[in-house]
C-alpha positions as CSV (number, residue, x, y, z in Angstrom):
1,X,321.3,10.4,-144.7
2,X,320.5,10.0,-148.4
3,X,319.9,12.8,-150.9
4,X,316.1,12.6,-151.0
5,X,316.3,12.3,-146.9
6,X,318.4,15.5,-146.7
7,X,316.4,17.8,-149.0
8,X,312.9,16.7,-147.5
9,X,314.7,17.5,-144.4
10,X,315.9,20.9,-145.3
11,X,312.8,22.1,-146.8
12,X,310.8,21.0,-143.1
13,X,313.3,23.4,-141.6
14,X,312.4,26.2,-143.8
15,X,308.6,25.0,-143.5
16,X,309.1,25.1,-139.8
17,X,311.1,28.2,-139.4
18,X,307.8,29.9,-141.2
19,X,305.6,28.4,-139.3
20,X,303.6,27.1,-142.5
21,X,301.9,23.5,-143.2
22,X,302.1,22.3,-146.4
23,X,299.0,23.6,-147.7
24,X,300.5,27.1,-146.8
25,X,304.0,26.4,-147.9
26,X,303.2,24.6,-151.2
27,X,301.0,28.0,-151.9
28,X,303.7,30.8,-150.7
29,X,305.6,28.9,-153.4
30,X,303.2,28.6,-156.0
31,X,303.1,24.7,-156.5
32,X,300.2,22.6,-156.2
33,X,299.5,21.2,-151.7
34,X,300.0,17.3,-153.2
35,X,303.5,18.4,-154.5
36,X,305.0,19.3,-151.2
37,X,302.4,16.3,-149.6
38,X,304.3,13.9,-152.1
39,X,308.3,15.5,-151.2
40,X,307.4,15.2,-146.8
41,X,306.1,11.8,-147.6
42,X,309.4,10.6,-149.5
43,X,307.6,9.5,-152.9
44,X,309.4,12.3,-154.9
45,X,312.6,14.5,-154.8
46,X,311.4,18.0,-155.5
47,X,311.7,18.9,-158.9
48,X,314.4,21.9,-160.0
49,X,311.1,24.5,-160.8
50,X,310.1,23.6,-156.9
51,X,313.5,24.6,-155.4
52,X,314.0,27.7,-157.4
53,X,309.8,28.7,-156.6
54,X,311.3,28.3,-152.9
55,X,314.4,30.0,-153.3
56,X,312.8,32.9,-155.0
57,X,310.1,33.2,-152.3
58,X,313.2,32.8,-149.4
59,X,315.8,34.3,-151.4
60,X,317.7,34.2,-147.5
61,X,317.6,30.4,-148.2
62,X,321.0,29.5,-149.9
63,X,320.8,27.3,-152.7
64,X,324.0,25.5,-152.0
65,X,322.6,24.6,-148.6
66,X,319.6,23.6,-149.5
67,X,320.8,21.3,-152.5
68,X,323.9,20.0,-150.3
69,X,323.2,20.7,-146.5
70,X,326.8,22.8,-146.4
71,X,327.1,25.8,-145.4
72,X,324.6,27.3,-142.7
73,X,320.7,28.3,-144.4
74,X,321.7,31.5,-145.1
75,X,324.6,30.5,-146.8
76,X,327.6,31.4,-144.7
77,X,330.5,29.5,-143.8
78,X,329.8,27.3,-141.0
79,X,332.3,28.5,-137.4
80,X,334.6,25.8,-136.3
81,X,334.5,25.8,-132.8
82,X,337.9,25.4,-130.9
């Protein structure tokens, strides 16, 4: 999965997880609806103002997760299991 792929992909999750469209994402983060249109639809990466609006709004949302996909969402080491 490349960068762009992974972000888009974490940001659904959190989109999901609130239960918001983009229309209602893109405004509980304070960026314009065709922003977070133009990030689900792969044309753009989402800009470094658009993560921080989101992390600010979900401060539970780990930035190294959501830049990297490491981690778990909140930010806590992920359990090896075995």
């Amino acid at each position: 999965m490349d960068e762009k792929e992974g972000l888009r992909s974490r940001i659904k999750l959190i989109m999901e997880r609130e239960q918001l469209n983009n229309g209602a994402f893109a405004e509980s983060i304070g960026v314009a609806q065709a922003t977070i249109s133009q990030i689900m639809k792969g044309r753009n990466m989402p800009s470094t103002d658009v993560l921080l609006r989101l992390h600010q709004r979900y401060p539970d949302v780990s930035l190294d997760w959501l830049l990297t996909g490491k981690r778990t969402v909140s930010g806590e080491e992920e359990q090896e299991n075995g």
